[in-house]
TINU-39286 format. One record per atom (N, C-alpha, C): residue number from 1; atom name; x, y, z. Coordinates in steps of 0.1 Angstrom, whole numbers, plus 2048, in hexadecimal, padded with zeros to 3 digits. Each point is the difference from the previous one (the first is absolute). Example, Ala and Ser with C-alpha at 12.3 -4.5 7.8 and 13.67 -1.06 7.14 Angstrom:
2
(site 1; N; (884; 7C7; 84E))
(site 1; CA; (7F7; 80C; 800))
(site 1; C; (809; 80C; 800))
(site 2; N; (7FC; 80B; 7F9))
(site 2; CA; (809; 80B; 800))
(site 2; C; (7F8; 80B; 808))
END
This chain:
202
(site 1; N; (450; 7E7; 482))
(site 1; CA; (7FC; 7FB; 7F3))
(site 1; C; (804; 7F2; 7FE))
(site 2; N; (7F6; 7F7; 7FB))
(site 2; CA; (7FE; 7F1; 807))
(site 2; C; (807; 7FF; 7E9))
(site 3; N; (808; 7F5; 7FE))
(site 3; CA; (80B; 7FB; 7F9))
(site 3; C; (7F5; 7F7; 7F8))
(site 4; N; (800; 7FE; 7F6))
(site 4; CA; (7F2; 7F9; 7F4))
(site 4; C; (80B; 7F0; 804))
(site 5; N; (7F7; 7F7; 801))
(site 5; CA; (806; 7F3; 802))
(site 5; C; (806; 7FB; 7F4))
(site 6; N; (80E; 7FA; 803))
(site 6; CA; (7FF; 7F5; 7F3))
(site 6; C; (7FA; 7FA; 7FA))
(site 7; N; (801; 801; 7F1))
(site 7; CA; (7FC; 7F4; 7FB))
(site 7; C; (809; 7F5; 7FA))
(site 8; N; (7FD; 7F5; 804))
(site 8; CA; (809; 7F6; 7FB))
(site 8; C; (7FD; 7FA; 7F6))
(site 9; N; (80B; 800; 7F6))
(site 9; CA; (7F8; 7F9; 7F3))
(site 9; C; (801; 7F3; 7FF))
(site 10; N; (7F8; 7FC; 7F3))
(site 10; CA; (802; 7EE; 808))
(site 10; C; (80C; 7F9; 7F8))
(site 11; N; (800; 7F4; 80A))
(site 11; CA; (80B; 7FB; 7FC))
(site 11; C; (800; 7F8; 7F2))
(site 12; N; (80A; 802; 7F8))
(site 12; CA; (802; 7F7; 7F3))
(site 12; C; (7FE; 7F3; 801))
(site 13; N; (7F5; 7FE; 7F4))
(site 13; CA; (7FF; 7F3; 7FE))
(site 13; C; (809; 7F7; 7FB))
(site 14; N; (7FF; 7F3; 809))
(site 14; CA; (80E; 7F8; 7FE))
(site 14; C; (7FA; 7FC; 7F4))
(site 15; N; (80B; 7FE; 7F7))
(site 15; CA; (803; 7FB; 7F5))
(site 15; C; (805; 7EF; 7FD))
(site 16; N; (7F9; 7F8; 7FB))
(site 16; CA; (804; 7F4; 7FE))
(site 16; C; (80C; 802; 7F6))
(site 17; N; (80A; 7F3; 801))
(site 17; CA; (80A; 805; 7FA))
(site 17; C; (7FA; 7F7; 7F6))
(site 18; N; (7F8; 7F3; 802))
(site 18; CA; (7FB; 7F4; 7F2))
(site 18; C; (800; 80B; 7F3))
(site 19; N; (7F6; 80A; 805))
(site 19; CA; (7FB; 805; 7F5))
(site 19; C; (807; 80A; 7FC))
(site 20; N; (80A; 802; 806))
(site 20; CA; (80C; 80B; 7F5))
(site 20; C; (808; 7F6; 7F9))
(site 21; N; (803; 7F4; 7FD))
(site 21; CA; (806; 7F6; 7FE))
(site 21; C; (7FC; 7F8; 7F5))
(site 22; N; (7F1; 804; 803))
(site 22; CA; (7F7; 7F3; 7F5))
(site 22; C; (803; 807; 7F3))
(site 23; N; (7FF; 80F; 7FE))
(site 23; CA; (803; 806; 7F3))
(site 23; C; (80A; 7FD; 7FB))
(site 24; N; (80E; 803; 805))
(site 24; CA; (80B; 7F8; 7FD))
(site 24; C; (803; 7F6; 7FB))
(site 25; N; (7F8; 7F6; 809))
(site 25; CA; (804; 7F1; 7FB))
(site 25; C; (7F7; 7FC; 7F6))
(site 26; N; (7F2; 80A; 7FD))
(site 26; CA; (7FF; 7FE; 7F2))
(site 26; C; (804; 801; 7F4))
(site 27; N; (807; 811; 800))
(site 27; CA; (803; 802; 7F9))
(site 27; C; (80D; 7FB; 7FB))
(site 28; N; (804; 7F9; 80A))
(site 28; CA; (812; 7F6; 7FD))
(site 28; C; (7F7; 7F4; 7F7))
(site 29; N; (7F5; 7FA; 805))
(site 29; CA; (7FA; 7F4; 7F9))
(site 29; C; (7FF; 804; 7F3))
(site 30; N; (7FA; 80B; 7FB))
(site 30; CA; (7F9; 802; 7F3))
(site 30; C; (80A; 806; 7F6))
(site 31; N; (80E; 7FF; 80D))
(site 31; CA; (80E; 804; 7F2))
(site 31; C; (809; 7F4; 800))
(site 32; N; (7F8; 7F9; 804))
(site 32; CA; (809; 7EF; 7FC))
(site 32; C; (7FC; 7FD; 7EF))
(site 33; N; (811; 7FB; 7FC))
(site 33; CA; (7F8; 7F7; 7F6))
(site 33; C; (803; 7F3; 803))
(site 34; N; (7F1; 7FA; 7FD))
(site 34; CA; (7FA; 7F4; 804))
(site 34; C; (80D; 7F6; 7FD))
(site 35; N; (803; 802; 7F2))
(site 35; CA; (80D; 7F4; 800))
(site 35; C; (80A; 7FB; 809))
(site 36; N; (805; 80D; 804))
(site 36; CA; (80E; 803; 80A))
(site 36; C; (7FA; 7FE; 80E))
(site 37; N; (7F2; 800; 804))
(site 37; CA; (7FB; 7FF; 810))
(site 37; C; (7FF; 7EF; 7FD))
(site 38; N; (7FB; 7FD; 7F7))
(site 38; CA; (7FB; 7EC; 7FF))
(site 38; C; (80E; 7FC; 802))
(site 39; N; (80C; 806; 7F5))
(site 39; CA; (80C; 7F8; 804))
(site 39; C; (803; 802; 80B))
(site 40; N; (801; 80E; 80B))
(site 40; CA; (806; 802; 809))
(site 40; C; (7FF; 7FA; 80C))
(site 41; N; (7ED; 7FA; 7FE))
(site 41; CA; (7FD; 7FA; 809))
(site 41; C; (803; 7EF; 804))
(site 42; N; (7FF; 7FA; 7F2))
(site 42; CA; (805; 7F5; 801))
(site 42; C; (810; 7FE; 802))
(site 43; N; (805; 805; 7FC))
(site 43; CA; (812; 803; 805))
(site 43; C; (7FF; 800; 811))
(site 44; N; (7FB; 80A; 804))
(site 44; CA; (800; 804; 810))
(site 44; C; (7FE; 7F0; 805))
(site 45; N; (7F4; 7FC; 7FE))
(site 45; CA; (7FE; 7F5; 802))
(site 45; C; (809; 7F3; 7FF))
(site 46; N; (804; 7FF; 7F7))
(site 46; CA; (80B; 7F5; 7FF))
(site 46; C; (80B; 803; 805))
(site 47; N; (803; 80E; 802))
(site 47; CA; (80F; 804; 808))
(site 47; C; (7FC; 7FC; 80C))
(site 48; N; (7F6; 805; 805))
(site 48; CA; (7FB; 7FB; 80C))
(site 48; C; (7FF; 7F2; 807))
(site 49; N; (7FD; 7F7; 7F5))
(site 49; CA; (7FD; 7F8; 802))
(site 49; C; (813; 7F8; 803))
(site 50; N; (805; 801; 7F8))
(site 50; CA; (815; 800; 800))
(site 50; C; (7FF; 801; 80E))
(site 51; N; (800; 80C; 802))
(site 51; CA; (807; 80B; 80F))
(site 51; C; (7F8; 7F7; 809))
(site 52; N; (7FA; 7FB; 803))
(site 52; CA; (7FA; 7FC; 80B))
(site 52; C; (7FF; 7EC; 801))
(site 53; N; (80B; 7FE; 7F8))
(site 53; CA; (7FE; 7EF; 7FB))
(site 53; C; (80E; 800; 7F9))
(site 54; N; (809; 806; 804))
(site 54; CA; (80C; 802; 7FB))
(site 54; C; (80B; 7F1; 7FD))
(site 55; N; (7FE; 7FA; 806))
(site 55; CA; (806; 7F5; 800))
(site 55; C; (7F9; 7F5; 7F5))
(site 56; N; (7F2; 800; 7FE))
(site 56; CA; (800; 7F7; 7F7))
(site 56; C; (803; 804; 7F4))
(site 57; N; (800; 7F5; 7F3))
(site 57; CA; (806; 805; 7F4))
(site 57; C; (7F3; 805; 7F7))
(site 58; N; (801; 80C; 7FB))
(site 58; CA; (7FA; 808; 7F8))
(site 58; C; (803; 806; 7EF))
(site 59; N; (7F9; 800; 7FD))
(site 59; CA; (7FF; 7FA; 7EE))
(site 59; C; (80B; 80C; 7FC))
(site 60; N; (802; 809; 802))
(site 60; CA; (808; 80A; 804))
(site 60; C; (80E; 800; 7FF))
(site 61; N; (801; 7F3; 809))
(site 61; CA; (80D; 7FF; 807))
(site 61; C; (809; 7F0; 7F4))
(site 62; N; (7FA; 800; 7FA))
(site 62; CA; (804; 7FC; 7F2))
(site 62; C; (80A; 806; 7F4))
(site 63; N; (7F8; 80F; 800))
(site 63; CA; (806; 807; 7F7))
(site 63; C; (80D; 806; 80B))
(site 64; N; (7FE; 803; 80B))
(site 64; CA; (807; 806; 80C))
(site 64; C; (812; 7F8; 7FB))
(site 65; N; (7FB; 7F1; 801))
(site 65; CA; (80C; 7F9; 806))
(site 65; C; (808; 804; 7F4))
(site 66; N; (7FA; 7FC; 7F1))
(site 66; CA; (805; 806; 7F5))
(site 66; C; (808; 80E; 7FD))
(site 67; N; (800; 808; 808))
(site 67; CA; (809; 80B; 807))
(site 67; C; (807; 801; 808))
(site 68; N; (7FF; 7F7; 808))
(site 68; CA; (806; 7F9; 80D))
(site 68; C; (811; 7FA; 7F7))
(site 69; N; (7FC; 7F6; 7FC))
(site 69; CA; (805; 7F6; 7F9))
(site 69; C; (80B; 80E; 7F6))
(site 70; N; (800; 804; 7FA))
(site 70; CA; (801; 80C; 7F8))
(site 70; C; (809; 80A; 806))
(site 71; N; (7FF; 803; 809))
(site 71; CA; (806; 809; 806))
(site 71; C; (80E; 7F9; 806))
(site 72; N; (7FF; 7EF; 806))
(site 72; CA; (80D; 7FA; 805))
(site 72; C; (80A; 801; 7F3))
(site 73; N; (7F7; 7FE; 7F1))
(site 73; CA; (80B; 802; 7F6))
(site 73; C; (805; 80A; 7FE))
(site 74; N; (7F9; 810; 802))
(site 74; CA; (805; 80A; 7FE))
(site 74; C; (80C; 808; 807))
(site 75; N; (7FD; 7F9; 80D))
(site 75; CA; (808; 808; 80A))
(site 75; C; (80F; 7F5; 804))
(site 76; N; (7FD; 7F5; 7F8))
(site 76; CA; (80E; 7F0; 802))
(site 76; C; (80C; 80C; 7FF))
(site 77; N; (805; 807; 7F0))
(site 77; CA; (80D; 805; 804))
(site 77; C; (803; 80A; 808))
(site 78; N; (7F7; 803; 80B))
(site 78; CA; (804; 808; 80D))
(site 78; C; (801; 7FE; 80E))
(site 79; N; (804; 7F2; 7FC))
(site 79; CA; (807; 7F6; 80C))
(site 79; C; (7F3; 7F8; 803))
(site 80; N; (80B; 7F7; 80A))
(site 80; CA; (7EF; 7F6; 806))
(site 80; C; (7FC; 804; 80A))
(site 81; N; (801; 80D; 806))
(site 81; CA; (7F5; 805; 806))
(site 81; C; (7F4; 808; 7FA))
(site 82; N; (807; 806; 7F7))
(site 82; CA; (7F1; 808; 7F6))
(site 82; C; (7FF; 7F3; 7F8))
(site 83; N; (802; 7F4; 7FD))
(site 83; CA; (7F9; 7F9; 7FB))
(site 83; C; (7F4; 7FB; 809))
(site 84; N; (800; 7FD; 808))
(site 84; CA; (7F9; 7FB; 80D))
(site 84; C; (7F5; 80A; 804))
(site 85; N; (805; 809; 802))
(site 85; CA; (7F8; 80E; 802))
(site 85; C; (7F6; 804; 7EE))
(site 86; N; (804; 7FB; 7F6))
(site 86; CA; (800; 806; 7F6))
(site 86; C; (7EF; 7F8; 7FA))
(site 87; N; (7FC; 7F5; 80A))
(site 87; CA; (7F3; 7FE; 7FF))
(site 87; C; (7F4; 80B; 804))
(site 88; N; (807; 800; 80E))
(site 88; CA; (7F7; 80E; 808))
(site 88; C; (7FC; 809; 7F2))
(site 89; N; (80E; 807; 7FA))
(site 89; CA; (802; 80E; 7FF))
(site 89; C; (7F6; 7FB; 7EE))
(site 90; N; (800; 7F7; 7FB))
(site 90; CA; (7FB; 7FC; 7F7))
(site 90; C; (7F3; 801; 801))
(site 91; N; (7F8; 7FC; 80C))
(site 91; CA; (7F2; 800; 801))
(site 91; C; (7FA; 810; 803))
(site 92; N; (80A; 804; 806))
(site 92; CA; (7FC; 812; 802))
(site 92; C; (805; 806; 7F4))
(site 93; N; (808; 7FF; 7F4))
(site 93; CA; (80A; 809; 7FB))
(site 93; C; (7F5; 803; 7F0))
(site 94; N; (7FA; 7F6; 7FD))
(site 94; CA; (7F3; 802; 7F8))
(site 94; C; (7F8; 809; 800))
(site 95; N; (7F9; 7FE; 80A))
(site 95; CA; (7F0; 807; 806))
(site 95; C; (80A; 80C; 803))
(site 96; N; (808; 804; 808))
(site 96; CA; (804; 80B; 7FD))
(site 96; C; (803; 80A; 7FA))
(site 97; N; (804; 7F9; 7F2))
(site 97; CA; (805; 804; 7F2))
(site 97; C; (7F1; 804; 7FC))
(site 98; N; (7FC; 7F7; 7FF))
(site 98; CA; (7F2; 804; 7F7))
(site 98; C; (7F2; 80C; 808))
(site 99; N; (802; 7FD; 80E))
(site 99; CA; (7FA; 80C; 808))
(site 99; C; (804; 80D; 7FE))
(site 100; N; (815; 801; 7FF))
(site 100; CA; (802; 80E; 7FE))
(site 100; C; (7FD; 802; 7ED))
(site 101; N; (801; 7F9; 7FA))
(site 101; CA; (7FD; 804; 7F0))
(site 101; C; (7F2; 803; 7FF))
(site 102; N; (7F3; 7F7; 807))
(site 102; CA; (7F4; 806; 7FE))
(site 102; C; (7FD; 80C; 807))
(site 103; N; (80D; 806; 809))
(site 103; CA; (7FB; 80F; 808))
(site 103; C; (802; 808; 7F9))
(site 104; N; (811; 7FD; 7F3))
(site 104; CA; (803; 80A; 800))
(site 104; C; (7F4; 7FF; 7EF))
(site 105; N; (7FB; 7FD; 7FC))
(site 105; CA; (7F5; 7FD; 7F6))
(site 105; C; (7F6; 808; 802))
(site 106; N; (800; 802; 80F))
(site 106; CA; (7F2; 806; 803))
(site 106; C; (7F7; 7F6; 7FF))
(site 107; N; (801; 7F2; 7FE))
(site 107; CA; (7F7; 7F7; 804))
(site 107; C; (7FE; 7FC; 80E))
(site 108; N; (7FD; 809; 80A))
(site 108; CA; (7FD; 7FE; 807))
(site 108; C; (7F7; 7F6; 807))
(site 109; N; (7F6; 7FA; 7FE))
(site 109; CA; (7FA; 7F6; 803))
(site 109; C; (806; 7F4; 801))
(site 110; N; (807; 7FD; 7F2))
(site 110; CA; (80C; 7F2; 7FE))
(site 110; C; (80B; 802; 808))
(site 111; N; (804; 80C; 806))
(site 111; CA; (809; 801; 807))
(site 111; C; (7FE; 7F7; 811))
(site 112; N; (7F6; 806; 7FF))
(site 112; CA; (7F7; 7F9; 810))
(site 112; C; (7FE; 7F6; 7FF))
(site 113; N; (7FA; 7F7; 7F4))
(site 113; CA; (7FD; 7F2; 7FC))
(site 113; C; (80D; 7FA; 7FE))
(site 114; N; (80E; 804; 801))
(site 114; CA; (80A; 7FA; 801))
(site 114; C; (80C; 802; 80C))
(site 115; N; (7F8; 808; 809))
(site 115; CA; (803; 804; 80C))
(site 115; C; (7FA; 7F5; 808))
(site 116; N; (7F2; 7F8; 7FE))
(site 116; CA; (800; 7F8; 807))
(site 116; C; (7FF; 7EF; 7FB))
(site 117; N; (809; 806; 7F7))
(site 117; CA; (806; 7F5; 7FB))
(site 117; C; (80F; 7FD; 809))
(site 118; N; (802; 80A; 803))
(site 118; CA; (80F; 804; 808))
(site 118; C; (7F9; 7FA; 80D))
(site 119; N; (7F5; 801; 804))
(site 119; CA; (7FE; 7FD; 811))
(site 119; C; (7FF; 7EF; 7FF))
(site 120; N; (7F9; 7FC; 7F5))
(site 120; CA; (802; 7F4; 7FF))
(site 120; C; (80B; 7F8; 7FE))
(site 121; N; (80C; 802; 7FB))
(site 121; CA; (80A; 7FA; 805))
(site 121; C; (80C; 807; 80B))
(site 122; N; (7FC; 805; 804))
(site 122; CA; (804; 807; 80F))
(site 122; C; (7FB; 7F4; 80C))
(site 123; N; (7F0; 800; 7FA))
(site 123; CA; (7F9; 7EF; 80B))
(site 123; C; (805; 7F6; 800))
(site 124; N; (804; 7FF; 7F2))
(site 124; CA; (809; 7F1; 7FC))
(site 124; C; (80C; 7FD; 804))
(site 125; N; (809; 80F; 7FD))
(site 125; CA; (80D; 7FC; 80A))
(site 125; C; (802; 802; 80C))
(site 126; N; (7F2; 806; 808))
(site 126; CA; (803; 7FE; 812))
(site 126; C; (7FD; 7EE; 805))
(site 127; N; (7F9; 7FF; 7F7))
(site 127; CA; (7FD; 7EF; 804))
(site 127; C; (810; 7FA; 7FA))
(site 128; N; (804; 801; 7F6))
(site 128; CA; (812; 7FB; 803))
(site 128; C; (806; 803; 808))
(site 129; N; (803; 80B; 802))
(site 129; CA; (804; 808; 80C))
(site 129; C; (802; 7F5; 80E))
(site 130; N; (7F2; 800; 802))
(site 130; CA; (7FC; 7FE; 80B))
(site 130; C; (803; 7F2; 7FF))
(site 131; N; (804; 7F4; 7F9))
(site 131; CA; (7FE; 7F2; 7FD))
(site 131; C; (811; 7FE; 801))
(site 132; N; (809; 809; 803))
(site 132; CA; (80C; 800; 7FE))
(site 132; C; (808; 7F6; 80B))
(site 133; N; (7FA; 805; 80A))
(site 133; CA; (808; 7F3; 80C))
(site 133; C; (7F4; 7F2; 800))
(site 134; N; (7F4; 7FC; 7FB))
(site 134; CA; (7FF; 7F4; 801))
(site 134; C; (7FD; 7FD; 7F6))
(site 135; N; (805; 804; 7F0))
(site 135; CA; (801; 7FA; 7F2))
(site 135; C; (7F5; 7F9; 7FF))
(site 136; N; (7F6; 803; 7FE))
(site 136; CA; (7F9; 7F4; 7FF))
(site 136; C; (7F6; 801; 7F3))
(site 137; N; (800; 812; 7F9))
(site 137; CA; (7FB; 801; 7F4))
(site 137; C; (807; 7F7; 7F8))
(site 138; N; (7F5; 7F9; 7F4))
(site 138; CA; (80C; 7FD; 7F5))
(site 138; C; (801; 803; 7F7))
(site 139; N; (80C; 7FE; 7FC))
(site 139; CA; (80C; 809; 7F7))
(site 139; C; (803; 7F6; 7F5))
(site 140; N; (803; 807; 7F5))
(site 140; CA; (806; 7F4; 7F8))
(site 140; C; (80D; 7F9; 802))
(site 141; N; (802; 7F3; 7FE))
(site 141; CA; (807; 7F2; 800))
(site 141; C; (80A; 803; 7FD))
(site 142; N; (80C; 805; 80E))
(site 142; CA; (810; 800; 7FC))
(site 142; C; (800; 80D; 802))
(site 143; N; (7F9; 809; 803))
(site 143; CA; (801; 812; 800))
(site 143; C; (800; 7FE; 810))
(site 144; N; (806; 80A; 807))
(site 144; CA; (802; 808; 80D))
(site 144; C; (7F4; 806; 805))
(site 145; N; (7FA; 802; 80E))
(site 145; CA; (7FA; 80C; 801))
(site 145; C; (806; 80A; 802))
(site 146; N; (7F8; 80A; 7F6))
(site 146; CA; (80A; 808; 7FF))
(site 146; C; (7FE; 810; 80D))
(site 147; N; (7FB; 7FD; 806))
(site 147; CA; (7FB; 80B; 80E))
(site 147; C; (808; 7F6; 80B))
(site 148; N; (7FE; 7F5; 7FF))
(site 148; CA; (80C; 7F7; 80D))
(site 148; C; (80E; 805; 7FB))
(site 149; N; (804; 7FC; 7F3))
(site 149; CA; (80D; 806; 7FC))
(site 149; C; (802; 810; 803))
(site 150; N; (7FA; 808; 800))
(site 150; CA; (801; 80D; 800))
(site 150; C; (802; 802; 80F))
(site 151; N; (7F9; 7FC; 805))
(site 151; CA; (7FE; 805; 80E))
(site 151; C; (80B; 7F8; 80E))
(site 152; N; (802; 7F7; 7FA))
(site 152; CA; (80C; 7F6; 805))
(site 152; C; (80E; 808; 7FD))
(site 153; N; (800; 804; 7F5))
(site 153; CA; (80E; 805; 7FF))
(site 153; C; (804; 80F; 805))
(site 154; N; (7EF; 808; 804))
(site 154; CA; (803; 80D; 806))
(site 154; C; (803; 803; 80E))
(site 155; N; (7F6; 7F0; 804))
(site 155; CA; (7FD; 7FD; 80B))
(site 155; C; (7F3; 807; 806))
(site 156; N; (7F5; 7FE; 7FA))
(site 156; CA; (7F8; 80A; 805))
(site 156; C; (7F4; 7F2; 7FF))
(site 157; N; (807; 7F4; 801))
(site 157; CA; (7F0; 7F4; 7FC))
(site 157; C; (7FA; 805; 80B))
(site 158; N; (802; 802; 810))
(site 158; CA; (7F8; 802; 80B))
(site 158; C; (7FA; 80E; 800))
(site 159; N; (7FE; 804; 7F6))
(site 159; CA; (7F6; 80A; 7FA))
(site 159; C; (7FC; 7FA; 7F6))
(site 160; N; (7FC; 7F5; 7FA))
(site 160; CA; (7F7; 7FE; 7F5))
(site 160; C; (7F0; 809; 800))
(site 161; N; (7FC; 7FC; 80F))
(site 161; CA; (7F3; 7FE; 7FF))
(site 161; C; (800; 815; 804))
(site 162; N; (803; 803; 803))
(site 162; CA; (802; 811; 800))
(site 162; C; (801; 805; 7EF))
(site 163; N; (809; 7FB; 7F9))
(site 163; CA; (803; 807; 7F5))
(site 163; C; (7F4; 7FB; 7F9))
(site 164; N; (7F9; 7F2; 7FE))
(site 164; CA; (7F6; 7F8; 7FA))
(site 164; C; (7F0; 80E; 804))
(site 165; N; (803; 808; 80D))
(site 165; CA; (7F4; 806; 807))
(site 165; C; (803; 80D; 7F9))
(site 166; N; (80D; 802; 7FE))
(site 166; CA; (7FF; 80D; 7F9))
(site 166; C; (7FE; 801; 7F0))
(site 167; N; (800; 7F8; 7F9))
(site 167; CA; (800; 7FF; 7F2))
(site 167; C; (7F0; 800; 7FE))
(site 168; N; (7FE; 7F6; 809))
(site 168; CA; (7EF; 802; 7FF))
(site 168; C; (7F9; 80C; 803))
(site 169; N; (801; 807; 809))
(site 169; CA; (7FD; 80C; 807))
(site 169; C; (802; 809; 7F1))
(site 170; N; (80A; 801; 7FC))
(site 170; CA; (803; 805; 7F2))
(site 170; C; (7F7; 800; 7FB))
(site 171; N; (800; 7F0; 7F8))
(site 171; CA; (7F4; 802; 7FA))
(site 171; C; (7F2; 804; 802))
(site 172; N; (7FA; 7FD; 80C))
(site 172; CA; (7F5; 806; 7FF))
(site 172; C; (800; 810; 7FB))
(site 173; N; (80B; 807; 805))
(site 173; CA; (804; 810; 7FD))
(site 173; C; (7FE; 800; 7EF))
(site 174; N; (804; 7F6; 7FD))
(site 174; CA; (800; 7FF; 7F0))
(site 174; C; (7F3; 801; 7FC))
(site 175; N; (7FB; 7F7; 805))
(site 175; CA; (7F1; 7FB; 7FD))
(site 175; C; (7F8; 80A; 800))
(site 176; N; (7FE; 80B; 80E))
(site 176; CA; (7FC; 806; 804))
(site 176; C; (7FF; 810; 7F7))
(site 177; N; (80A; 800; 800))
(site 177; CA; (803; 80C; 7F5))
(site 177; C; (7FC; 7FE; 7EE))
(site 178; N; (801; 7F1; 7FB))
(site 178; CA; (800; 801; 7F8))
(site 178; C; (7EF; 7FE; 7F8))
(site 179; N; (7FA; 7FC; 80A))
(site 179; CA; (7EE; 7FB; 803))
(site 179; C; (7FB; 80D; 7FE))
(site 180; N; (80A; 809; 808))
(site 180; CA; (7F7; 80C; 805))
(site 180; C; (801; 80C; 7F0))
(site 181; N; (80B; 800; 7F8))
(site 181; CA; (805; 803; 7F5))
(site 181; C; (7F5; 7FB; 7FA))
(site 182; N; (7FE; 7F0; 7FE))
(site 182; CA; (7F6; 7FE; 7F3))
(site 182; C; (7F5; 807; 7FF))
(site 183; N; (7FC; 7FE; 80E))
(site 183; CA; (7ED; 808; 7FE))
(site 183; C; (804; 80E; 7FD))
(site 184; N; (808; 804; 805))
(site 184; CA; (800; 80F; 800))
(site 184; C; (801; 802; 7ED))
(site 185; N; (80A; 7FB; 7FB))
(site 185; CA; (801; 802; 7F4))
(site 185; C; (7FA; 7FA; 7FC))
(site 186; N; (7F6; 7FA; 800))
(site 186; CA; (7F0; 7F7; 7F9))
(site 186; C; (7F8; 80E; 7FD))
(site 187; N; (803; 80C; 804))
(site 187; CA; (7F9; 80A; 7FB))
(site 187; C; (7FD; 801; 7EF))
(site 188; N; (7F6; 805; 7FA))
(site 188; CA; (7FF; 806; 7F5))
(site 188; C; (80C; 808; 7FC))
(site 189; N; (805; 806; 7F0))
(site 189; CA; (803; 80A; 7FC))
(site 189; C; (7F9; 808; 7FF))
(site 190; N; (7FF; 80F; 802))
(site 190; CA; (7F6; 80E; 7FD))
(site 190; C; (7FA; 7FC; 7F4))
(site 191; N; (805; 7F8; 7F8))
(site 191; CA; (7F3; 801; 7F0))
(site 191; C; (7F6; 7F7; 802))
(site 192; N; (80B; 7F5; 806))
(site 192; CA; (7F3; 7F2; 804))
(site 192; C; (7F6; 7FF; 80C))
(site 193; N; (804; 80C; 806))
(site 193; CA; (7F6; 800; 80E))
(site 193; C; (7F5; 805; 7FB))
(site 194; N; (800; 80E; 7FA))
(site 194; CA; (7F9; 809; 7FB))
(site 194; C; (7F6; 7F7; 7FA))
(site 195; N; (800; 7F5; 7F4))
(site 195; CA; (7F8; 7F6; 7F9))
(site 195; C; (7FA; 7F7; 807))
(site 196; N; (80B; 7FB; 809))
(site 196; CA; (7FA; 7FC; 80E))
(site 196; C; (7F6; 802; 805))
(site 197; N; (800; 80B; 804))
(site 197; CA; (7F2; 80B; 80A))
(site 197; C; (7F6; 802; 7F0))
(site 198; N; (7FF; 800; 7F3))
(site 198; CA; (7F8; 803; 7FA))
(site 198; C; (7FD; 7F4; 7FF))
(site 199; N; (804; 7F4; 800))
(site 199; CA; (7FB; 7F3; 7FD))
(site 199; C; (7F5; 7FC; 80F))
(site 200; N; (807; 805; 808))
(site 200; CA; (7F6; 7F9; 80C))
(site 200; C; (7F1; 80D; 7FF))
(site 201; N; (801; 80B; 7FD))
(site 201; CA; (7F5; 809; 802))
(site 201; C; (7F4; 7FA; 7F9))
(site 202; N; (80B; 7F8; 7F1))
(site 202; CA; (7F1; 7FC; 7F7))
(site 202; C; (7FE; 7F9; 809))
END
């Protein structure tokens, strides 16, 4: 007794992945609100534009120094090494403050928009950093650099340009993270999406 032949069924059709994707990324588009994507994108853009041009002076780095400056006063009665150090920790010790207050707010979006506020002067002090053994940024008239002084007295100037690579490196992580937070929270709320999707149908 002769065995009925197999049948082979056919093989599944491959599936493009574009088109499992396109739904998705529409439906992330049509739960933006437009405010929070316009700002998020011009932000990205100028951070970008920082991060990748780090060394020239940026309108930015204005308000920056002004915390800079701020923090050497804050940190003077904890010797003259946290004075010295107390510019760094001044330029990070802000954006920090105000990143963890807008999380714990649940302002989430402003938290990211001042996250990469954080990456931006993270750029700023790897270019000090990094300027430490041939001084040549300028500094105000009669002040120290204060990354030559730091790094002279740890002994670590012949890693300037290592520690200058890791602060930057940072920041992009800053950057990175905090770009990626805006859009995401550029979402709608449930009441405003809903109006949303009725506004576009008309």
């Amino acid at each position: 007794m002769s065995t009925p032949p197999l049948r082979m069924s056919p093989p599944p059709n491959p599936t493009n992945p574009l088109k499992q994707f396109l739904p998705k990324i529409r439906r992330f588009v049509l739960q933006l609100n437009p405010f929070y994507a316009i700002g998020a994108i011009l932000i990205t853009l100028y951070a970008l534009y920082c991060a990748l041009s780090p060394q020239r002076w940026h309108i930015i780095d204005g308000a920056n120094f002004l915390f800079h400056e701020a923090g050497h006063a804050i940190f003077r009665p904890f010797g003259i090494f946290m004075h010295f150090l107390g510019g760094t920790l001044g330029q990070l010790f802000f954006p920090v403050v105000c990143t963890g207050y807008f999380a714990w707010e649940h302002q989430r979006f402003s938290a990211c928009v001042t996250m990469i506020w954080l990456a931006l002067n993270l750029f700023n002090i790897s270019v000090y950093a990094g300027d430490a053994v041939a001084t040549q940024l300028p500094i105000i008239e009669g002040t120290t650099h204060d990354w030559n002084w730091m790094l002279t007295r740890l002994g670590w100037l012949r890693h300037a340009r290592l520690i200058s690579w890791m602060i930057y490196l940072l920041g992009w992580f800053a950057f990175l993270v905090g770009t990626a937070g805006m859009y995401y929270y550029s979402q709608l709320p449930l009441l405003e999406k809903d109006e949303h999707h009725r506004w576009l149908q008309e």
